[in-house]
N, C-alpha and C positions, 0 to 999 in steps of 0.2 A: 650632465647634472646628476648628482646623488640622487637614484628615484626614489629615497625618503624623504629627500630637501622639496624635491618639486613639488607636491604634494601641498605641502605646507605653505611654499608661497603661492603658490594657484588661489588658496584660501586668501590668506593675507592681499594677494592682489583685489579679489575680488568683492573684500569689504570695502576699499578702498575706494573701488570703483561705483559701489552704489551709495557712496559717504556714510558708511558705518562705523561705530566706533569697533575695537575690539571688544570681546566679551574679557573681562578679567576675571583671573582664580576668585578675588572676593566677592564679585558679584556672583558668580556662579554658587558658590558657598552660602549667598546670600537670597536669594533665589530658590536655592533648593532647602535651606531652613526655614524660609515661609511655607512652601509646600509641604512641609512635614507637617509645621504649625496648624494650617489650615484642615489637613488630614484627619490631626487627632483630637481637633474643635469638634468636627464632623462629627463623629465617634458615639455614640450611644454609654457616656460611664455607668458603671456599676461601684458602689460605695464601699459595698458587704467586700466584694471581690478585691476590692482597693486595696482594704486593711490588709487583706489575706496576704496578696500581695508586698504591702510595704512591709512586711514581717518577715516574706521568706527572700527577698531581696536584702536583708538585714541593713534596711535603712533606717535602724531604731540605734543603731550599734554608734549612730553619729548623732541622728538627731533626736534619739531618745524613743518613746515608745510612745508618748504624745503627742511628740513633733514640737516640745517648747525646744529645743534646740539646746547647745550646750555654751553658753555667757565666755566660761574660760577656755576656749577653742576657736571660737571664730564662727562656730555652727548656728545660722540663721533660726530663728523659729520659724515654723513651715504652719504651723497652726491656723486654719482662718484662714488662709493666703488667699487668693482667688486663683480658679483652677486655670485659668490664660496664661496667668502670671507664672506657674510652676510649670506648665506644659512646655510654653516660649522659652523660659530659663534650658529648660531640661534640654531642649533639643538647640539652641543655643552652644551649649557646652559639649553635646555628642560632635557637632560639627564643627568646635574649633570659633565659633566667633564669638564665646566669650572663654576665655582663661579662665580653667577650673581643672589643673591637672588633678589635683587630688578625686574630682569627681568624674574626669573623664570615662576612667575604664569602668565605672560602674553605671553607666548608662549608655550603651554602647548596644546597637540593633541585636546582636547576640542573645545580651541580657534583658530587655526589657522594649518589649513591640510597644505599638504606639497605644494599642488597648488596651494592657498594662498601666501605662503612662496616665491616659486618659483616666483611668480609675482609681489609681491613686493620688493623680490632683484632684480628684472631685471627694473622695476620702479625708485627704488632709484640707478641701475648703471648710468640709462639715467638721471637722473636730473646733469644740471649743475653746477660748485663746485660757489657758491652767498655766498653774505652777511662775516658779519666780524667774525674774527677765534682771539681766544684767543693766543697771542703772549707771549712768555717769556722775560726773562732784555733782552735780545741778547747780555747779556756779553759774552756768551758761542758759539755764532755764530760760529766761526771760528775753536775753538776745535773741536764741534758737527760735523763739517763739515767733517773736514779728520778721527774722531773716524766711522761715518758711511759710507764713501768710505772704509775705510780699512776692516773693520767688516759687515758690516750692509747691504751694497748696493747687494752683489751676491745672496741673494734672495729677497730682496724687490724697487731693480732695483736703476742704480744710479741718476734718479730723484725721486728717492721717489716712483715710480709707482706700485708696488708692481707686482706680480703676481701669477695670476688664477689658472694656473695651476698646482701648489703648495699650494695653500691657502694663501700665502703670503698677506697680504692688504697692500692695498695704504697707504705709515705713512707722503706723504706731505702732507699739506695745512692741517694739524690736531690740534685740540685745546693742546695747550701746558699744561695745567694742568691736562688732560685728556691722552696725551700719558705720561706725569712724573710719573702718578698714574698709568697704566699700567706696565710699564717697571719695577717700586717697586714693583709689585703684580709679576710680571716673574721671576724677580730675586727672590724672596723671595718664590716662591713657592705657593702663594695665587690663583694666577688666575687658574690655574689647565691644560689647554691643553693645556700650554705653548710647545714650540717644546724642546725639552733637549738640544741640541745645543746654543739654544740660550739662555736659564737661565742657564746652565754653564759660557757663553760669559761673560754677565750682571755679574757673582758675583763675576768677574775680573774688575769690572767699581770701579771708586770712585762714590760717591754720585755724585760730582761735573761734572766727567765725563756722566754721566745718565742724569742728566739737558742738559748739552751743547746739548747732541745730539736730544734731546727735543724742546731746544731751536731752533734747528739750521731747525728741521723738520718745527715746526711753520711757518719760513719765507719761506718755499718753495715753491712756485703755484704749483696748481696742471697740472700733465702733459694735454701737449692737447692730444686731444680724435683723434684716427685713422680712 
């Protein structure tokens, strides 16, 4: 026998033997982006050091230099967010379980440690939610409105506020063609660390109903700060 092969089924035998499942690539993937997640929780942020940071990383060049983001690109607002929220994303996207080639190589352990990271979500939690947000028709105001009370609001709060300690993000006062393209990417399966909960929810929505609640998140302020 190949003494590279044997090897391998000795393992394979041996899970077997004590009823183990395999370990799979995505669990592993999965697994070790919690541990990063939980790492840069841990972490002591610095605010001051944040900004310095999201400056010389030149993530204003997309999402602007207050972090309202850009309506006719696709670019979230980061404003407000809450720091779990952009920590989890970030390292999310470093490791591939969520789809974000455009953002991949710019958070990649090279460019940006986990202290880094750490201080610039807690930077961009504290900036105030400024400047103008891409709105939808608001035909759909009113639909969007009781489709995300009834659906929507039990984990990401019924003003839109989202919450922390779930990962949840804040989806008011968000660019409307920026959450449309999310929501298509959830339901459809593209964006990748969608929660299973909620892209089953979604691929019970019509098209139409997906807008409204898009719509309706647009005109929402963002909650005030406690």
């Amino acid at each position: 026998m190949d003494r590279y092969l044997k090897p391998i089924l000795s393992l394979v035998l041996g899970y077997l033997l004590i009823g183990l499942a395999l370990p799979t690539r995505a669990q592993s993937t999965t697994s070790s982006a919690e541990a990063l997640v939980a790492s840069a929780l841990a972490l002591k942020p610095d605010t001051e050091r944040g900004e310095a940071e999201f400056t010389a990383l030149s993530c204003a060049r997309c999402h602007r230099k207050n972090a309202v983001g850009r309506a006719d690109s696709d670019t979230p607002r980061l404003s407000g967010q809450h720091a779990a929220v952009i920590i989890k994303q970030v390292l999310d996207i470093r490791s591939g379980l969520r789809a974000n080639p455009p953002m991949q190589p710019m958070v990649t352990e090279e460019r940006l440690s986990l202290q880094a990271l750490a201080d610039i979500a807690a930077h961009l939690q504290a900036l105030p939610v400024t400047g103008a947000l891409g709105k939808g028709p608001r035909s759909g105001v009113a639909r969007g409105k009781e489709l995300f009370g009834k659906d929507c609001a039990s984990c990401h709060g019924a003003a839109g506020e989202g919450n922390a300690t779930i990962f949840a993000p804040m989806v008011a006062a968000q660019h409307y063609t920026y959450l449309v393209r999310e929501l298509e990417f959830i339901r459809d399966g593209i964006r990748g660390n969608s929660n299973p909960a909620m892209a089953a929810l979604l691929k019970t929505y019509a098209q139409d109903d997906l807008q409204a609640v898009a719509d309706y998140l647009a005109q929402v302020p963002a909650p005030e700060r406690r």
